[in-house]
MMTF fields as JSON, N, C-alpha, C and O atoms, coordinates in Angstrom:
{
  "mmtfVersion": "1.0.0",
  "mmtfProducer": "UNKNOWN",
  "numBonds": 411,
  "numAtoms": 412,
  "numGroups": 103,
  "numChains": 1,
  "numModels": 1,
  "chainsPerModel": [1],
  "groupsPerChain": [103],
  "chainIdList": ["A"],
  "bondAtomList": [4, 2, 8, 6, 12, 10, 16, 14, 20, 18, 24, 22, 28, 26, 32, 30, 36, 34, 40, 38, 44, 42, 48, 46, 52, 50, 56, 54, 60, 58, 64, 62, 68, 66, 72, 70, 76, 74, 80, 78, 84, 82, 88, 86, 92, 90, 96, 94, 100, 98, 104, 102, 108, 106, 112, 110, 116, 114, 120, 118, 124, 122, 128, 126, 132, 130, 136, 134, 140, 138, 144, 142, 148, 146, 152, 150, 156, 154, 160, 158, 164, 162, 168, 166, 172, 170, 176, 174, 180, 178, 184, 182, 188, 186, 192, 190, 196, 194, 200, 198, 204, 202, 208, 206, 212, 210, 216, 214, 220, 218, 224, 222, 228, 226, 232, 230, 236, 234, 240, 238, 244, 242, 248, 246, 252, 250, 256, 254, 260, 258, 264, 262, 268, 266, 272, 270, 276, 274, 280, 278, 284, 282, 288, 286, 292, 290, 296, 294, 300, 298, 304, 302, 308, 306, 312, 310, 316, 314, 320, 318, 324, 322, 328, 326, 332, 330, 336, 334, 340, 338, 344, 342, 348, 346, 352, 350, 356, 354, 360, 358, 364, 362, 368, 366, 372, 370, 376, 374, 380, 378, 384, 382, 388, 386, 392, 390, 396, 394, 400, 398, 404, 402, 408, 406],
  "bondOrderList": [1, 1, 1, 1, 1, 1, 1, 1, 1, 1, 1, 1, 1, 1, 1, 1, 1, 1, 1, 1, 1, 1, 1, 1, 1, 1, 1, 1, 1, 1, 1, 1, 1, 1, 1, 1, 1, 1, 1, 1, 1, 1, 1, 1, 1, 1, 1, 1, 1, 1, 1, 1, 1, 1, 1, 1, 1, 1, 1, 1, 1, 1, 1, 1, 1, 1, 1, 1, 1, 1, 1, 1, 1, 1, 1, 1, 1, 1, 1, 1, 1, 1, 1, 1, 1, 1, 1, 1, 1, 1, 1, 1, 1, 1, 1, 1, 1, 1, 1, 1, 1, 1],
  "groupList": [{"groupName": "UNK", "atomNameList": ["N", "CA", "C", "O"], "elementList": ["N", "C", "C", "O"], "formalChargeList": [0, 0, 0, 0], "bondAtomList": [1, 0, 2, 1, 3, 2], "bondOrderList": [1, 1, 2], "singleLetterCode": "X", "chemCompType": "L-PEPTIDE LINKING"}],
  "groupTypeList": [0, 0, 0, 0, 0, 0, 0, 0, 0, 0, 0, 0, 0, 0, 0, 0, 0, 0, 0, 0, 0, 0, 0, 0, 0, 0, 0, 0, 0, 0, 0, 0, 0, 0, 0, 0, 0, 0, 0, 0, 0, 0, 0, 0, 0, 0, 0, 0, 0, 0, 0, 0, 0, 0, 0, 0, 0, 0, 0, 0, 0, 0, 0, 0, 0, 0, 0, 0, 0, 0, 0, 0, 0, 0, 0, 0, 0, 0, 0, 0, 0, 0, 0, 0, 0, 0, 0, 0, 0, 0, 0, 0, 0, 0, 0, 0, 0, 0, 0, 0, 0, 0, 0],
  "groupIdList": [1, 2, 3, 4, 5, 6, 7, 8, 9, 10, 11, 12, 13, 14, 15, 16, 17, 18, 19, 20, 21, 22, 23, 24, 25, 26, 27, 28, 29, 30, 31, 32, 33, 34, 35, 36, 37, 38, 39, 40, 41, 42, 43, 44, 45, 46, 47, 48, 49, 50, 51, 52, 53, 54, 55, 56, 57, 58, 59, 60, 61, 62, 63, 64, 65, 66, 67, 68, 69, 70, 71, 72, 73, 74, 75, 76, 77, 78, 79, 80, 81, 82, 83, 84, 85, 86, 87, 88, 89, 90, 91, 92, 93, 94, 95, 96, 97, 98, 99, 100, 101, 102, 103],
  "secStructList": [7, 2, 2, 2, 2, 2, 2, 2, 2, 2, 2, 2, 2, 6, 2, 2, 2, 2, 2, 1, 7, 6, 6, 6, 1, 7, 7, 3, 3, 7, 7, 3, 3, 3, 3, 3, 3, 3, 1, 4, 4, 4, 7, 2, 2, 2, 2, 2, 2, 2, 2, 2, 6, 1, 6, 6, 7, 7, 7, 7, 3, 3, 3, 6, 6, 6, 6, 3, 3, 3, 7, 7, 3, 3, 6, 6, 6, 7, 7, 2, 2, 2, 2, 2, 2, 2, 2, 2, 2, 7, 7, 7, 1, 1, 7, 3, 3, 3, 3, 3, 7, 7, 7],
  "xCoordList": [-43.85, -43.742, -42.313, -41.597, -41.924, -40.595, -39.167, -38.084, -39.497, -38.873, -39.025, -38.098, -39.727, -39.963, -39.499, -38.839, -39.419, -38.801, -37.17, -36.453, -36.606, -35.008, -34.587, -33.551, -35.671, -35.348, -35.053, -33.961, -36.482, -36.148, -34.986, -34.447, -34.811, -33.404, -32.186, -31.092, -32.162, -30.697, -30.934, -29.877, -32.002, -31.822, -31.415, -30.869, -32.094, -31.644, -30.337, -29.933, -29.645, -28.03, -27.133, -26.162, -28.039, -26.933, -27.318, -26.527, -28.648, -28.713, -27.628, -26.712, -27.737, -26.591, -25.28, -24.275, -25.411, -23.499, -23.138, -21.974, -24.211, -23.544, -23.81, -22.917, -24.354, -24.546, -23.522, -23.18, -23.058, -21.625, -20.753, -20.487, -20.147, -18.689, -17.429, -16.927, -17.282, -16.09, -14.809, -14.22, -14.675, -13.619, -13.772, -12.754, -14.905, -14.979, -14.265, -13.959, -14.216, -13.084, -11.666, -11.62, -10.687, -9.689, -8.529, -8.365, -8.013, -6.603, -5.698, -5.387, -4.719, -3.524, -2.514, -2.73, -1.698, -0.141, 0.673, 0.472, 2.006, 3.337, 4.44, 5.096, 4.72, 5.766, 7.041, 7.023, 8.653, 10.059, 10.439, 10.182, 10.981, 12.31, 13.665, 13.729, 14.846, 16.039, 15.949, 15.437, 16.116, 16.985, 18.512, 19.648, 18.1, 19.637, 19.73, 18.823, 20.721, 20.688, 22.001, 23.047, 21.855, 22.968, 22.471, 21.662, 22.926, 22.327, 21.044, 20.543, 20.386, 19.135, 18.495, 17.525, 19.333, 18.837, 18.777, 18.561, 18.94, 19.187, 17.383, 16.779, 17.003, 15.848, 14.798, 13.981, 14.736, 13.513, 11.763, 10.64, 12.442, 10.555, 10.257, 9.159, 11.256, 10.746, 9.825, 8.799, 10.571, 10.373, 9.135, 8.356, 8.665, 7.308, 5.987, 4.92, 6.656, 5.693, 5.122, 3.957, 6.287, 5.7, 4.899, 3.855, 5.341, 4.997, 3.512, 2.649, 3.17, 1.511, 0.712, -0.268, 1.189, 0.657, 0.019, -0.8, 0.853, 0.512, -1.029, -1.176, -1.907, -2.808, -2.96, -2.347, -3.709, -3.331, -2.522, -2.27, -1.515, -0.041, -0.852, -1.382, -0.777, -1.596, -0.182, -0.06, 0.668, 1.754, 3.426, 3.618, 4.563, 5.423, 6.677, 6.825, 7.358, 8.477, 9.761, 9.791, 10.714, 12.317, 12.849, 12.266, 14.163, 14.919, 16.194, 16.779, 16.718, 17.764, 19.295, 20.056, 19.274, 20.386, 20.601, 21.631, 19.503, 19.26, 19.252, 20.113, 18.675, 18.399, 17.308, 17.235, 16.342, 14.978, 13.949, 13.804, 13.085, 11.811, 10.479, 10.343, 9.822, 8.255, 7.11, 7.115, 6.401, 5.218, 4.238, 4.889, 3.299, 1.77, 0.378, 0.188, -0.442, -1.839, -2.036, -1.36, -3.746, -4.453, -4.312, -4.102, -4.434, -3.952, -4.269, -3.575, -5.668, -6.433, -5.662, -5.622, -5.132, -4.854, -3.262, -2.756, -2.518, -1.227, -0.155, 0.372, -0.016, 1.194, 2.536, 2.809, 3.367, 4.797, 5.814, 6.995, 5.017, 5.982, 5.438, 6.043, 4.143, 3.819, 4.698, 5.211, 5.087, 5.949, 7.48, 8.066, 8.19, 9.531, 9.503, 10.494, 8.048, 8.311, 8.759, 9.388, 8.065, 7.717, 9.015, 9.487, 9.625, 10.994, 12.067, 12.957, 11.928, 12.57, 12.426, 13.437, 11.792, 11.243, 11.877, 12.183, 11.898, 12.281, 14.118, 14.856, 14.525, 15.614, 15.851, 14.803, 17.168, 17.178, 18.336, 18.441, 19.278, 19.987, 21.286, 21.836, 21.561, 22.891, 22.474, 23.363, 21.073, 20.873, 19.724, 19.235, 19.333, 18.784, 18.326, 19.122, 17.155, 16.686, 16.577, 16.336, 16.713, 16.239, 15.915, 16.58, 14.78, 14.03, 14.572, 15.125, 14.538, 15.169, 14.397, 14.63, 13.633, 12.99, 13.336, 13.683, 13.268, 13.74, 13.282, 13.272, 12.972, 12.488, 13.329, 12.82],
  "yCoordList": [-3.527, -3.585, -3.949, -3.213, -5.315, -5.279, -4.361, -4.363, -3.738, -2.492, -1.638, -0.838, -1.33, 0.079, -0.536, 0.395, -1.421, -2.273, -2.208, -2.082, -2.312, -2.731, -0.416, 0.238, -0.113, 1.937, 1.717, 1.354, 2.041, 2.019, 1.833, 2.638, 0.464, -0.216, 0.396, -0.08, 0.983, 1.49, 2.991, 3.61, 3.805, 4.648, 5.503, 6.595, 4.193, 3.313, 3.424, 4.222, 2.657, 2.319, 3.169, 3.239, 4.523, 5.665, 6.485, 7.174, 6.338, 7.649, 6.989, 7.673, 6.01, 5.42, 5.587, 5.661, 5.633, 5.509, 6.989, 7.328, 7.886, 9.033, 9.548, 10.358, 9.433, 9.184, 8.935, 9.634, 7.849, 7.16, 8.325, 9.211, 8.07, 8.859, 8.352, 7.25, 9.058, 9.072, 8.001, 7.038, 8.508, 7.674, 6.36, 5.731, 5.778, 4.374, 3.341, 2.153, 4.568, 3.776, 4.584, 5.435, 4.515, 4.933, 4.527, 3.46, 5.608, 5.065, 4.831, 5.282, 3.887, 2.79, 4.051, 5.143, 3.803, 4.692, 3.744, 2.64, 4.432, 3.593, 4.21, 5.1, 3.311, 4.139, 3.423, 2.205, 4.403, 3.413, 4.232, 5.424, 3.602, 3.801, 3.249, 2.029, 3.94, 3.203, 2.162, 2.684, 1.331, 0.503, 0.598, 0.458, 0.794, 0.44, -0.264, -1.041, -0.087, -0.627, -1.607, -1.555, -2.356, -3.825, -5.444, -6.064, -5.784, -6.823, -7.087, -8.208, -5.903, -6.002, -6.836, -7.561, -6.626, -7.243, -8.677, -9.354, -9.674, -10.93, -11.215, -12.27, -10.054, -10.152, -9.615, -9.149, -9.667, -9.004, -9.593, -9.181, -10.876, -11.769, -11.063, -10.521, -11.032, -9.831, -8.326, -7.89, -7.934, -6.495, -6.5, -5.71, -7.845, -7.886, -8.193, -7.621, -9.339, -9.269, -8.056, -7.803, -7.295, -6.237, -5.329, -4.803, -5.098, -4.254, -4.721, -4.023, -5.651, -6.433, -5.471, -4.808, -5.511, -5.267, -3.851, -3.501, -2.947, -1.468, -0.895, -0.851, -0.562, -0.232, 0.547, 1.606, 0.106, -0.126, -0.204, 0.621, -1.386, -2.034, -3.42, -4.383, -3.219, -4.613, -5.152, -6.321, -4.277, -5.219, -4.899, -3.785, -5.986, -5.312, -6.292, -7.506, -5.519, -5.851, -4.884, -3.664, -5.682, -5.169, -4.939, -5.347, -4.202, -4.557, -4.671, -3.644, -5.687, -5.824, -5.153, -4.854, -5.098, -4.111, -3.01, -2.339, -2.772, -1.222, -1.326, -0.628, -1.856, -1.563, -0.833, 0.073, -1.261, -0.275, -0.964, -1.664, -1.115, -1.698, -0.71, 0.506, -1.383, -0.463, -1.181, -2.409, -0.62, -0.829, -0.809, -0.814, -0.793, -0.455, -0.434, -1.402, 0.441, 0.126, 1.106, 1.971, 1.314, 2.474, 3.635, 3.867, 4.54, 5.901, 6.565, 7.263, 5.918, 6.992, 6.448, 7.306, 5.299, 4.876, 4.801, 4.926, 4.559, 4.393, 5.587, 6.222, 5.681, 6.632, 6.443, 5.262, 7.138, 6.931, 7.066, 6.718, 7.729, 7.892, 6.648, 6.309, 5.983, 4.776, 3.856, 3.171, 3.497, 2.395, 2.885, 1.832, 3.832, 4.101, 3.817, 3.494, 3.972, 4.045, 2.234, 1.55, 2.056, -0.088, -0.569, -1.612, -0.145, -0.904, -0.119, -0.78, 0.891, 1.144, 0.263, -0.179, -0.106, -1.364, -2.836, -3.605, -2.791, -4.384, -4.857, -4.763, -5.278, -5.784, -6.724, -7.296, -7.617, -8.5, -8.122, -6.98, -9.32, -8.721, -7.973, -6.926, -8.648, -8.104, -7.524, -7.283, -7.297, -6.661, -5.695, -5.766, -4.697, -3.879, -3.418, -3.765, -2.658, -2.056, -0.538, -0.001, 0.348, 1.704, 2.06, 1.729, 2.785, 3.127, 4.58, 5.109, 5.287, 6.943, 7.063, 6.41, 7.928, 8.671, 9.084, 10.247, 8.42, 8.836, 10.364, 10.629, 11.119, 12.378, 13.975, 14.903],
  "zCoordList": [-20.591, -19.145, -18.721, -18.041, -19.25, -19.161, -19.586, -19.0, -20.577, -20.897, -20.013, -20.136, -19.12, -18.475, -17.215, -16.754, -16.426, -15.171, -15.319, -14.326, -16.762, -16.791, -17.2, -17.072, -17.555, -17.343, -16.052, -15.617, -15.157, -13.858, -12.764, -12.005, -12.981, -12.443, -13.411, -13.105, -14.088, -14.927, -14.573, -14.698, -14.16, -13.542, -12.561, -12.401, -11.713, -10.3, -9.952, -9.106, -10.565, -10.765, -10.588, -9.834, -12.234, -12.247, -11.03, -10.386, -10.774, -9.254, -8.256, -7.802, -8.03, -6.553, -6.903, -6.195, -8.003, -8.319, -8.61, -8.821, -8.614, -8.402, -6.683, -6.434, -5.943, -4.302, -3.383, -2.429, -3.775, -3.562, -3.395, -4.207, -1.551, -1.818, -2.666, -2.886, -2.865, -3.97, -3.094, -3.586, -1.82, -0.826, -1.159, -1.45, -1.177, -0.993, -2.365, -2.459, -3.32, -4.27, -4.254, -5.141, -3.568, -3.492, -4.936, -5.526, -5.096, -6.139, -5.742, -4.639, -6.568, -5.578, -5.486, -6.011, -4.942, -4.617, -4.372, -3.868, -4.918, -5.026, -4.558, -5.1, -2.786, -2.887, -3.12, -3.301, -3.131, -3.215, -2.264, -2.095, -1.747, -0.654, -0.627, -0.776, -0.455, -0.2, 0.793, 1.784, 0.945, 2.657, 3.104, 2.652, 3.81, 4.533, 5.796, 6.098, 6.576, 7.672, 8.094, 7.447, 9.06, 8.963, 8.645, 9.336, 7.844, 6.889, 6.765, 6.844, 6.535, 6.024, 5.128, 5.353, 3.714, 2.58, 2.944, 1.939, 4.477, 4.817, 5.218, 5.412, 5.228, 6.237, 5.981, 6.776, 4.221, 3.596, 3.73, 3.442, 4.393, 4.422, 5.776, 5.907, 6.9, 8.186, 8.004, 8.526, 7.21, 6.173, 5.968, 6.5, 4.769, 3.881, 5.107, 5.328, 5.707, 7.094, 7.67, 7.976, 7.76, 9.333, 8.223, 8.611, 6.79, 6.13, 5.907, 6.441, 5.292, 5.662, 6.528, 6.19, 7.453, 8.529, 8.808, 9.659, 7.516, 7.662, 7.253, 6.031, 7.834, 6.648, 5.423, 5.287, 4.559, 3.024, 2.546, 1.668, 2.881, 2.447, 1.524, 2.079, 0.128, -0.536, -1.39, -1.756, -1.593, -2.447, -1.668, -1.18, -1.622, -1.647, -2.435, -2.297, -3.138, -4.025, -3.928, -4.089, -3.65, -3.978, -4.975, -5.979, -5.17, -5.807, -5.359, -5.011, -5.302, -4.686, -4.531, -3.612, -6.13, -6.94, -6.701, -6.76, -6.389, -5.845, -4.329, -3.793, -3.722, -2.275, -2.03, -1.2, -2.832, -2.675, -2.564, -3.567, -1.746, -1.384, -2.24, -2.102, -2.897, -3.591, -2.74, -2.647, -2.293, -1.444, -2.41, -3.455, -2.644, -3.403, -2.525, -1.788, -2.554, -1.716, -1.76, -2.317, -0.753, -1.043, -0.54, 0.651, -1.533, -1.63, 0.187, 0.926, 0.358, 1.115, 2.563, 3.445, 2.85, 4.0, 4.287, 5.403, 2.994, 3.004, 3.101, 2.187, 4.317, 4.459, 4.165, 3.954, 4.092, 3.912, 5.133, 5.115, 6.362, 7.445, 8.412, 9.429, 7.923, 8.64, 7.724, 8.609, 6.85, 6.0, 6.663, 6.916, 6.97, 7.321, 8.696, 9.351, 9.247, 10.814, 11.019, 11.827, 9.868, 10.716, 9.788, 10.241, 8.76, 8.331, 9.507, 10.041, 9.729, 11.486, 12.043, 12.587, 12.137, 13.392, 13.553, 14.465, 12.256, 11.805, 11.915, 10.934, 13.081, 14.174, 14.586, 14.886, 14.934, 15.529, 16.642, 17.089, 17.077, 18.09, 17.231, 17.576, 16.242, 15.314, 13.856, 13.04, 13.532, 11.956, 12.481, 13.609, 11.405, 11.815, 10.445, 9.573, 9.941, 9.002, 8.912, 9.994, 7.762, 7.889, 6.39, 5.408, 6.414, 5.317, 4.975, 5.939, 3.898, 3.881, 2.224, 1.207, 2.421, 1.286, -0.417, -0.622, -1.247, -2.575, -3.272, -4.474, -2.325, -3.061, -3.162, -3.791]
}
């Protein structure tokens, strides 16, 4: 009896998990971008902030040496002209940011 209760439920399992849209597990994407701008690299915690903010923005890391910001997050939500639009964004009265495409 108990054998035939733990079939059931493992049957169970595999029917739903093939049911399941596929969307609801998305794969990560990575993007890099140059920065530029006027003293940007002063004002990278501004940057990581607004970048937060993007949807499916889950990681972000520099490199300084380079001048290149890597974003990480989900494939299905994370755009690349929404990440350039919002490091556009990111200004004060004398520095300014700009994102430009590595491709």
């Amino acid at each position: 009896m108990m054998s035939s209760i733990r079939t059931i439920v493992a049957v169970l399992a595999v029917g739903a998990s093939l049911i399941l849209p596929a969307a609801a597990v998305s794969a990560p994407q990575k993007l890099t971008l140059k920065l530029g701008g006027q003293y940007c690299n002063f004002y990278l915690d501004d940057v990581t902030k607004a970048l937060m903010g993007v949807p499916g923005v889950r990681h972000v890391s520099y490199n300084k040496a380079q001048d290149q910001v890597t974003v990480q997050g989900d494939a299905a939500t994370l755009k690349e002209s929404s990440v350039i639009r919002t490091i556009d964004g990111v200004k004060g009265s004398s520095w300014f940011c700009k994102a430009h495409p590595m491709h």
